[in-house]
C-alpha positions as a Markdown table, in Angstrom:
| # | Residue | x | y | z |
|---|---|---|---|---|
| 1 | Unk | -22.1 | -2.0 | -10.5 |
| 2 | Unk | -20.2 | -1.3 | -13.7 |
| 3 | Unk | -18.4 | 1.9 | -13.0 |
| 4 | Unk | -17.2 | 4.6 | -15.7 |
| 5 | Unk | -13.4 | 6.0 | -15.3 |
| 6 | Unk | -11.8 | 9.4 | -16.7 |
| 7 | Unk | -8.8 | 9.6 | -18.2 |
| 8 | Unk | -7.8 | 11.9 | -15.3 |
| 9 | Unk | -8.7 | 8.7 | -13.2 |
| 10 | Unk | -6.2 | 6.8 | -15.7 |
| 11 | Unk | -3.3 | 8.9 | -15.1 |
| 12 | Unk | -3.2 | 8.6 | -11.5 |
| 13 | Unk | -3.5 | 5.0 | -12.0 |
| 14 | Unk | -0.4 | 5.1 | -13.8 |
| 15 | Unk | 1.2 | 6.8 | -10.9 |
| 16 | Unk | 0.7 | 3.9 | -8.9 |
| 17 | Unk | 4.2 | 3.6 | -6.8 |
| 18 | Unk | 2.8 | 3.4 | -3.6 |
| 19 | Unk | -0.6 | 2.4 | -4.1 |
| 20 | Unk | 1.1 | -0.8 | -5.8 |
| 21 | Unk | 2.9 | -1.4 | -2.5 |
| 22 | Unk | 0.8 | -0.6 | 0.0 |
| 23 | Unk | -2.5 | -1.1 | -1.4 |
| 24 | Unk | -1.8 | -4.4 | -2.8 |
| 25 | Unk | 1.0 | -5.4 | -0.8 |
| 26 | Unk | 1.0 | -2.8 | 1.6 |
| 27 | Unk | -2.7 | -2.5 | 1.8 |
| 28 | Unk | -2.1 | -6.2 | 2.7 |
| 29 | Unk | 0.0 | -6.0 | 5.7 |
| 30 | Unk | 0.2 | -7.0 | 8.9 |
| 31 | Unk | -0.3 | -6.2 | 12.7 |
| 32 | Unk | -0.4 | -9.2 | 14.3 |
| 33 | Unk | -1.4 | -9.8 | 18.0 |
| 34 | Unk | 0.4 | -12.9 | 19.4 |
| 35 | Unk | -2.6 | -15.5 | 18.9 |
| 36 | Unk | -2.4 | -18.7 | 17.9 |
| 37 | Unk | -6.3 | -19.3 | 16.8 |
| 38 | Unk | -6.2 | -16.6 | 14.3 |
| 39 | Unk | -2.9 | -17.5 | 12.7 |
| 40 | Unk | -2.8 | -16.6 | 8.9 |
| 41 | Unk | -5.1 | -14.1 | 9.5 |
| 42 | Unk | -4.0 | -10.2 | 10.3 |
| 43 | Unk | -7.2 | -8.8 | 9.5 |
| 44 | Unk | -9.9 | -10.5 | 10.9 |
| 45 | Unk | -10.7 | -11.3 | 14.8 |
| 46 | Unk | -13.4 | -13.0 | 14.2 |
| 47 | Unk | -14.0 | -16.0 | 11.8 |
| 48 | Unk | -10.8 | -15.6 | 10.5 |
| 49 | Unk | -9.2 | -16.6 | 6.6 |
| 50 | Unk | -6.3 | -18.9 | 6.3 |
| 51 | Unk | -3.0 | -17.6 | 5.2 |
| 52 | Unk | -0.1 | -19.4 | 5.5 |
| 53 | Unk | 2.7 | -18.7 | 7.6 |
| 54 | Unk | 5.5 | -17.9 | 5.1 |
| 55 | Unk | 3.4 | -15.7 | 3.5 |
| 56 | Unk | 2.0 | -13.9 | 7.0 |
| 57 | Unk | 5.8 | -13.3 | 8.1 |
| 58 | Unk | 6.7 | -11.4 | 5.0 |
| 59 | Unk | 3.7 | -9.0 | 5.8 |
| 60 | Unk | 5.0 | -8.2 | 9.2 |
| 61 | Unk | 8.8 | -8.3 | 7.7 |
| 62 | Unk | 7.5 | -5.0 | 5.4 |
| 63 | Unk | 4.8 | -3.8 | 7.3 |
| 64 | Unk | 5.6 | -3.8 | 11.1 |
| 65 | Unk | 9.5 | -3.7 | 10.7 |
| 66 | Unk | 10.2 | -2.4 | 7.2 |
| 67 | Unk | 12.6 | -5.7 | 6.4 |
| 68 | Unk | 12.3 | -5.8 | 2.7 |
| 69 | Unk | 15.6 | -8.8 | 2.4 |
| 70 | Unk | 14.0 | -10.3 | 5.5 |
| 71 | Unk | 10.5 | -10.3 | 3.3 |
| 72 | Unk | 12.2 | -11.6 | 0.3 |
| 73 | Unk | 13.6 | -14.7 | 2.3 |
| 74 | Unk | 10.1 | -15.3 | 3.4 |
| 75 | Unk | 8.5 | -15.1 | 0.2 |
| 76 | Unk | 10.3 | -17.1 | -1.2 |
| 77 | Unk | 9.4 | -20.0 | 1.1 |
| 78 | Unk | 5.6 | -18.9 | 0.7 |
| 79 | Unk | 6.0 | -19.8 | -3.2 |
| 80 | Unk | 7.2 | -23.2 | -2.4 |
| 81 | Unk | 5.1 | -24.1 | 0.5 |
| 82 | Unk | 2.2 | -21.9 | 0.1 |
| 83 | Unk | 1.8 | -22.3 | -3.9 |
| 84 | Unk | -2.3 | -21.4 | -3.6 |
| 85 | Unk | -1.7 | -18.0 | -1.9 |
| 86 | Unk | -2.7 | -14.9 | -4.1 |
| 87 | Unk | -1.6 | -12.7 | -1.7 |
| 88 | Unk | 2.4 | -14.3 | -1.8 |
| 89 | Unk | 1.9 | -13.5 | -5.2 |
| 90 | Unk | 0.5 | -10.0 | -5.2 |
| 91 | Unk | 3.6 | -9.4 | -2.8 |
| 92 | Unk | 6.1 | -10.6 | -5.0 |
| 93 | Unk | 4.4 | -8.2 | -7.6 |
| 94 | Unk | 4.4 | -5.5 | -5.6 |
| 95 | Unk | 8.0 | -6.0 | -4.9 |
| 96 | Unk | 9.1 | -6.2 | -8.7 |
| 97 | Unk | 6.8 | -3.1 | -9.2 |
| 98 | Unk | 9.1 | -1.0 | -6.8 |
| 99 | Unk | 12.3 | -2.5 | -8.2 |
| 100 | Unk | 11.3 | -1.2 | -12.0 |
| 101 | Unk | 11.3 | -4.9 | -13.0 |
| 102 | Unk | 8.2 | -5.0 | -15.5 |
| 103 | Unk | 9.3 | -8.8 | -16.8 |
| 104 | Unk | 8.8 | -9.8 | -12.7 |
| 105 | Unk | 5.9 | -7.7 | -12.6 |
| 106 | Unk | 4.2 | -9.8 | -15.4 |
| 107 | Unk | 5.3 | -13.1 | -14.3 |
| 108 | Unk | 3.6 | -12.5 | -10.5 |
| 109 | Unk | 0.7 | -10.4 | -11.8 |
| 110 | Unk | -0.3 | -13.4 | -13.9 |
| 111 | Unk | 0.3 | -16.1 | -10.9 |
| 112 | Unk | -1.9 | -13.4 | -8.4 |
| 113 | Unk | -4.3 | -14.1 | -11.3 |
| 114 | Unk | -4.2 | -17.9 | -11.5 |
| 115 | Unk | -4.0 | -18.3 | -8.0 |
| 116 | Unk | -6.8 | -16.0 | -7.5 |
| 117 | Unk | -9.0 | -17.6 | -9.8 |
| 118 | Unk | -8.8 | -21.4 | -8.2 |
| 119 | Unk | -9.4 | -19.5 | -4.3 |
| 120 | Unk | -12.8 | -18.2 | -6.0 |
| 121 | Unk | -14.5 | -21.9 | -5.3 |
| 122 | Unk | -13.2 | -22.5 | -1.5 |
| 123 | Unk | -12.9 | -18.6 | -0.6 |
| 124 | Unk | -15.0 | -16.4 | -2.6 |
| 125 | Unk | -14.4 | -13.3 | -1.1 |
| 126 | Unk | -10.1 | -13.1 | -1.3 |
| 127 | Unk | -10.7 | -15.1 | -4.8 |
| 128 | Unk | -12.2 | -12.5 | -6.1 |
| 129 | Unk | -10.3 | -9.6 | -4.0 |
| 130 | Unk | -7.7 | -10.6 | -5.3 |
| 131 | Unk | -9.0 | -11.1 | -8.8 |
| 132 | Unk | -9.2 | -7.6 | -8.5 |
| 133 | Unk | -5.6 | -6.9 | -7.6 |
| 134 | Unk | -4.0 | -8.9 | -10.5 |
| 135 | Unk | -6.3 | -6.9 | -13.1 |
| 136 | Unk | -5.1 | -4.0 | -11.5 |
| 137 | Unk | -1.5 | -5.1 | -12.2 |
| 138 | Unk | -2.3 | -6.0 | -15.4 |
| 139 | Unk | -3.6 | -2.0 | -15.9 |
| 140 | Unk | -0.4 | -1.0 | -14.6 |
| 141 | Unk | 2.0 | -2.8 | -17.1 |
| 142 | Unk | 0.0 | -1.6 | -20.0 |
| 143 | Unk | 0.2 | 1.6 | -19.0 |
| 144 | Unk | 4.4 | 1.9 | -18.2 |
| 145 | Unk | 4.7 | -0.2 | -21.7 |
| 146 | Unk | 2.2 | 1.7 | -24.1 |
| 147 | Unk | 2.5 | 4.8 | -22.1 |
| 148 | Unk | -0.4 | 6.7 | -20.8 |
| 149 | Unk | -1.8 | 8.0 | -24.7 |
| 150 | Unk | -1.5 | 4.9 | -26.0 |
| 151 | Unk | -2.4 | 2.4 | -23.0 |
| 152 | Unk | -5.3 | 4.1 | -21.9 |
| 153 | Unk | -8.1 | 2.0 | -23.9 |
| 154 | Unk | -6.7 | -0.9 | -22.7 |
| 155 | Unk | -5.9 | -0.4 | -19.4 |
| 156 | Unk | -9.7 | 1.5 | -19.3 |
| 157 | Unk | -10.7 | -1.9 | -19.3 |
| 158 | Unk | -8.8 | -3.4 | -16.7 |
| 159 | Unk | -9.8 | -0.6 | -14.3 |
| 160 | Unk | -13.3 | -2.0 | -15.0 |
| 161 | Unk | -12.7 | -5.3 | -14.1 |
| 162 | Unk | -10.9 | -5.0 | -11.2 |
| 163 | Unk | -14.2 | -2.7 | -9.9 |
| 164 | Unk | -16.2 | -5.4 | -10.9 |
| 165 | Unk | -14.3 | -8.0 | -9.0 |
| 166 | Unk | -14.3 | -5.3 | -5.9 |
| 167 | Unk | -17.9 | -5.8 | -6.4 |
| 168 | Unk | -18.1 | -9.1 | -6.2 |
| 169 | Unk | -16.5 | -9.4 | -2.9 |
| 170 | Unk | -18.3 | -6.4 | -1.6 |
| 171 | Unk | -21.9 | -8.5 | -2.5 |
| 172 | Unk | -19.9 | -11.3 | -0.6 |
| 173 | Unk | -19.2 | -9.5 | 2.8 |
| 174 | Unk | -19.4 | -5.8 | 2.5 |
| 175 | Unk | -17.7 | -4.7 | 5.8 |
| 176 | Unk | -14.5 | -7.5 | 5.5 |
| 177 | Unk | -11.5 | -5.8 | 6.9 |
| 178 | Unk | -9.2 | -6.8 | 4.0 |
| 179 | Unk | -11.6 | -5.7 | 1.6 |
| 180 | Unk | -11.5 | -2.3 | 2.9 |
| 181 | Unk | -8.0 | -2.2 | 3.2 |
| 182 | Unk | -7.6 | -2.9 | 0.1 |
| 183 | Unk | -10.3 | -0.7 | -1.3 |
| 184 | Unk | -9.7 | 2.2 | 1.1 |
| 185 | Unk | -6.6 | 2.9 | -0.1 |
| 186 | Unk | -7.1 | 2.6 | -3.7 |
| 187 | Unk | -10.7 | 5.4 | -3.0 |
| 188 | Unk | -7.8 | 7.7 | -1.0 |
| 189 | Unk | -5.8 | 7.5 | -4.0 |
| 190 | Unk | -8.8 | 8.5 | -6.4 |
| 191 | Unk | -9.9 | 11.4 | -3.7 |
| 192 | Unk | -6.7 | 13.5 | -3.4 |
| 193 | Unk | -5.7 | 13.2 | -7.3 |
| 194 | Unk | -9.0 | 14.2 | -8.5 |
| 195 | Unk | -10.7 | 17.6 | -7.4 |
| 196 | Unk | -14.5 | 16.3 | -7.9 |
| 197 | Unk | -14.0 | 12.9 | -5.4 |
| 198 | Unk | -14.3 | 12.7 | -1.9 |
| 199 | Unk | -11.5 | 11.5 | 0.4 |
| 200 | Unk | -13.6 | 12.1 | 3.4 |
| 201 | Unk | -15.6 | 9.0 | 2.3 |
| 202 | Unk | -12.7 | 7.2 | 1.6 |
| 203 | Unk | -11.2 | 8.3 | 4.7 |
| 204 | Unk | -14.5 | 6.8 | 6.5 |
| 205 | Unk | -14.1 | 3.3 | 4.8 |
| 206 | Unk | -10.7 | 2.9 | 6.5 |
| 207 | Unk | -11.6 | 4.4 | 10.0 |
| 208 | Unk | -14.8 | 1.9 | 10.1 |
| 209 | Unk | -14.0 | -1.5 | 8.8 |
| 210 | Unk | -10.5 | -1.8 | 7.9 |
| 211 | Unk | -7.6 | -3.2 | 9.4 |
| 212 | Unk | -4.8 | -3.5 | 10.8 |
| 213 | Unk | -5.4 | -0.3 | 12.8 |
| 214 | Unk | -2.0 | 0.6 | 12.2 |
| 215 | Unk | -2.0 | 0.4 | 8.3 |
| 216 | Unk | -5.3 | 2.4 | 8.7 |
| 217 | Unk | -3.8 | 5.2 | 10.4 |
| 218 | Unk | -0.7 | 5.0 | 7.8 |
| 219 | Unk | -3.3 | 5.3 | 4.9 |
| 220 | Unk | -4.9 | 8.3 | 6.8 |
| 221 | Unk | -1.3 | 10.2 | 7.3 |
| 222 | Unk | -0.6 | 10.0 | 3.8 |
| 223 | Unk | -4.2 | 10.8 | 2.5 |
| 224 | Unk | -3.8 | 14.2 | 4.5 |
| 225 | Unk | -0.3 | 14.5 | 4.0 |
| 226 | Unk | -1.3 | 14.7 | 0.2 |
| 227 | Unk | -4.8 | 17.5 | 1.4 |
| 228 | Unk | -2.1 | 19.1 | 2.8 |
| 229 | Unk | -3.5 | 19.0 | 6.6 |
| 230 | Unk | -0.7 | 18.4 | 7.9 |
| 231 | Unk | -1.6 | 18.8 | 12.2 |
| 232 | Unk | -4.2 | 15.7 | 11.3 |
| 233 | Unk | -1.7 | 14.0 | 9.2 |
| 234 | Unk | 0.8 | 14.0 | 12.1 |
| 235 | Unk | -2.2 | 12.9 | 14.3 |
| 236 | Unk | -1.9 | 9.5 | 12.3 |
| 237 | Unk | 1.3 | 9.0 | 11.7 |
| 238 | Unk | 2.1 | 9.2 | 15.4 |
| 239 | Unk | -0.3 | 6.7 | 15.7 |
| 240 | Unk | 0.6 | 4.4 | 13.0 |
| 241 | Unk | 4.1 | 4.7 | 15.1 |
| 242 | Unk | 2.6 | 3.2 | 17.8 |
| 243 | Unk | 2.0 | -0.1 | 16.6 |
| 244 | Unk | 4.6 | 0.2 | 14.4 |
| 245 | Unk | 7.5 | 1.8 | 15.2 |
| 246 | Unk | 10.6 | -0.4 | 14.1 |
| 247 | Unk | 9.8 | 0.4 | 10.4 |
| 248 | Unk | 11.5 | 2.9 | 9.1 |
| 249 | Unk | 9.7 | 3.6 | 6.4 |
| 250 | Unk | 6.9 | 5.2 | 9.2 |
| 251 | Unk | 9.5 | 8.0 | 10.3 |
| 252 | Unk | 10.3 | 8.6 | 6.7 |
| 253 | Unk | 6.7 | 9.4 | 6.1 |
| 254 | Unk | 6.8 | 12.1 | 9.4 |
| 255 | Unk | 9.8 | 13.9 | 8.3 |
| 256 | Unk | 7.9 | 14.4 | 5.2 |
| 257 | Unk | 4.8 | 15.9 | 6.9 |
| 258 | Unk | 6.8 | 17.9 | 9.3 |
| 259 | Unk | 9.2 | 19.1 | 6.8 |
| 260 | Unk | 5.6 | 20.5 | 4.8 |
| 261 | Unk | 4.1 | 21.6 | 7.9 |
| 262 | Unk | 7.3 | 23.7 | 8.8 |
| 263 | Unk | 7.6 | 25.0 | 5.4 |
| 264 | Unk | 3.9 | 26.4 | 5.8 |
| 265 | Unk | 4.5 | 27.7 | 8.9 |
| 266 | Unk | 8.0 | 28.9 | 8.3 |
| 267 | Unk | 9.0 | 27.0 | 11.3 |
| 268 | Unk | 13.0 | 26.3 | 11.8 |
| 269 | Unk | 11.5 | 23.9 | 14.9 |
| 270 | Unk | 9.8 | 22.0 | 12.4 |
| 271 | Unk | 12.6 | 21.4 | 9.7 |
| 272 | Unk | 14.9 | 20.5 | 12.4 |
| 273 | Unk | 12.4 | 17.4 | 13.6 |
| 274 | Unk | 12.2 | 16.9 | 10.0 |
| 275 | Unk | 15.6 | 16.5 | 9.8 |
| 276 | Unk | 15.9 | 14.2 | 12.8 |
| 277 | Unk | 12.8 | 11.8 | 11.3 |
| 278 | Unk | 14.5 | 11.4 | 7.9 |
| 279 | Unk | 18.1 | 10.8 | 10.1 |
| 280 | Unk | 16.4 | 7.7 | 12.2 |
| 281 | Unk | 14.8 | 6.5 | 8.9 |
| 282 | Unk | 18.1 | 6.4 | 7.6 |
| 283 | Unk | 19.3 | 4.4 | 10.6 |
| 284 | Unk | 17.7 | 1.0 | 9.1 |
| 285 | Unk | 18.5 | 2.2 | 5.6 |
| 286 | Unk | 20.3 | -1.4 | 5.3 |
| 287 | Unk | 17.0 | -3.1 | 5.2 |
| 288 | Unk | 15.2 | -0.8 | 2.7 |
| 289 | Unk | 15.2 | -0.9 | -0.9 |
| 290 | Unk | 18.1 | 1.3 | -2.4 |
| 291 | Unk | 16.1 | 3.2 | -4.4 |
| 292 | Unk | 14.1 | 4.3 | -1.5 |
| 293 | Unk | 17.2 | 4.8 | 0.6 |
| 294 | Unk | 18.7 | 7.5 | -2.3 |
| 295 | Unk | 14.9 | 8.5 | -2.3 |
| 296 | Unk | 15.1 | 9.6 | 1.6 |
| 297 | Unk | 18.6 | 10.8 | 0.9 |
| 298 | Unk | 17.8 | 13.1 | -1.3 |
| 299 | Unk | 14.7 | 14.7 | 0.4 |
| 300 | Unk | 16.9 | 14.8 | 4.1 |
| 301 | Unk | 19.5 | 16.8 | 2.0 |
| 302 | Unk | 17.0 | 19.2 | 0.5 |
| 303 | Unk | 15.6 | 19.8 | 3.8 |
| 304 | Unk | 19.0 | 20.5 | 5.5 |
| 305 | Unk | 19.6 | 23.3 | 2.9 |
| 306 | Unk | 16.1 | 24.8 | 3.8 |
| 307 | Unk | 16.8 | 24.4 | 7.1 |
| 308 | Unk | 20.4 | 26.4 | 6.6 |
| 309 | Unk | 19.1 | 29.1 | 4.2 |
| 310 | Unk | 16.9 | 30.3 | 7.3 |
């Protein structure tokens, strides 16, 4: 189904920080159970896809434990010994697209491409998923190099394609867990930007066919975070902690609901389990990128002045 985008629906794909890490890398992640027959595979429990190794360690380096040097190390064996895997690829994009490094960007968007492309014939369903998340790439750099104004025609037609793609898997197996990742978190995005979409709906895809369970109930957290209901939102993320709780990046994301939910409620209580969230994000700080480190710096400081001036 061709599908027609604003260019409302444009500017939040410009806007794609997080969406480029967690719904391509991040919406690829990992919460592995300790079983050998569905190695490769963190979605699926039944009739699972191969992934290799390499490639599955640097999901749970990000995703479970927040590792990004640890996820680098592994990456970087994926490329060599798992040269066929889009999703290493999409990774490594994802990665560059964090770091601001648009030359890396292009290089690994066009690989997640290529790779892509040859999975179609043995695995039709993550060939053209991930189809998908190269075009989406591609939209990306066209719009931080023309700008938004400019960038917009072209990147209009990129946001086709990789709906078109989404499509094609979809037709393939409509209820695939990786799929709905993927595609969950890119409807949440849509829903909370845009005041005529739905993010109940795309709250639904997640909750009923998606998984990991724990990057479901991250997606969820944020999703509300951004509605600003903020007792569900701390519903999820408590959950996500569960199954997740040596990444940092997961008690980054509480502070920030607490710290909103405090300032509603004009709650001192609140700020103050802000504060401590952001302080035991900031005890792994080491293993996060340094931009996101100075990112969580500066919102613990801001809070710590609200928290005074009360």
């Amino acid at each position: 189904m061709t599908k027609r985008f604003s260019s409302s629906q444009l500017v939040v794909f410009a806007k794609l920080n997080l969406v480029a890490q967690l719904a391509f890398g991040t919406a690829i992640a990992l919460h592995l159970l300790i079983n050998p027959s569905l190695a490769g595979d963190p979605f699926r429990t039944k009739e699972p896809h191969q992934i290799g190794d390499q490639t599955q360690a640097a999901f749970e380096a990000i995703f479970q434990q927040g590792n990004y040097p640890a996820a680098e190390r592994y990456l970087t064996q994926a490329l060599t010994k798992e040269p066929n895997e889009p999703l290493a690829y999409a990774m490594k994009a994802s990665l560059a697209y964090g770091n601001k490094d648009w030359a890396k960007l292009d290089t690994y968007t066009q690989k997640t491409l290529e790779s892509a492309q040859k999975l179609i014939s043995t695995d039709p369903l993550r060939g053209n998923l991930y189809t998908a998340v190269g075009h989406f790439f591609e939209g990306s750099l066209i719009l931080i190099r023309q700008g938004t104004a400019k960038g917009v025609p072209e990147a209009f037609g990129r946001l086709r394609q990789v709906y078109q793609y989404l499509d094609k898997a979809e037709a393939i197996s409509a209820n695939d867990p990786e799929l709905n990742l993927i595609k969950g978190y890119m409807d949440l995005l849509l829903a909370v930007n845009l005041p005529f979409a739905n993010p109940d709906q795309a709250i639904g895809r997640l909750q009923e066919n998606a998984a990991p369970e724990y990057l479901v109930d991250r997606g969820i957290a944020l999703a509300y975070r951004d509605l600003k209901r903020y007792p569900q939102a701390l519903e999820y993320v408590d959950r996500a902690i569960k199954s997740a709780r040596e990444n940092p990046e997961i008690y980054y994301l509480k502070a920030q609901i607490l710290k909103r939910q405090g300032e509603k409620d004009k709650s001192q209580q609140l700020i103050q389990e802000a504060i401590a969230n952001f302080d035991k994000a900031l005890t792994k700080k080491s293993q996060l990128p340094s931009n996101l480190v100075k990112q969580i710096e500066t919102e613990r400081k801001n809070t710590l002045s609200l928290n005074n001036s009360r």
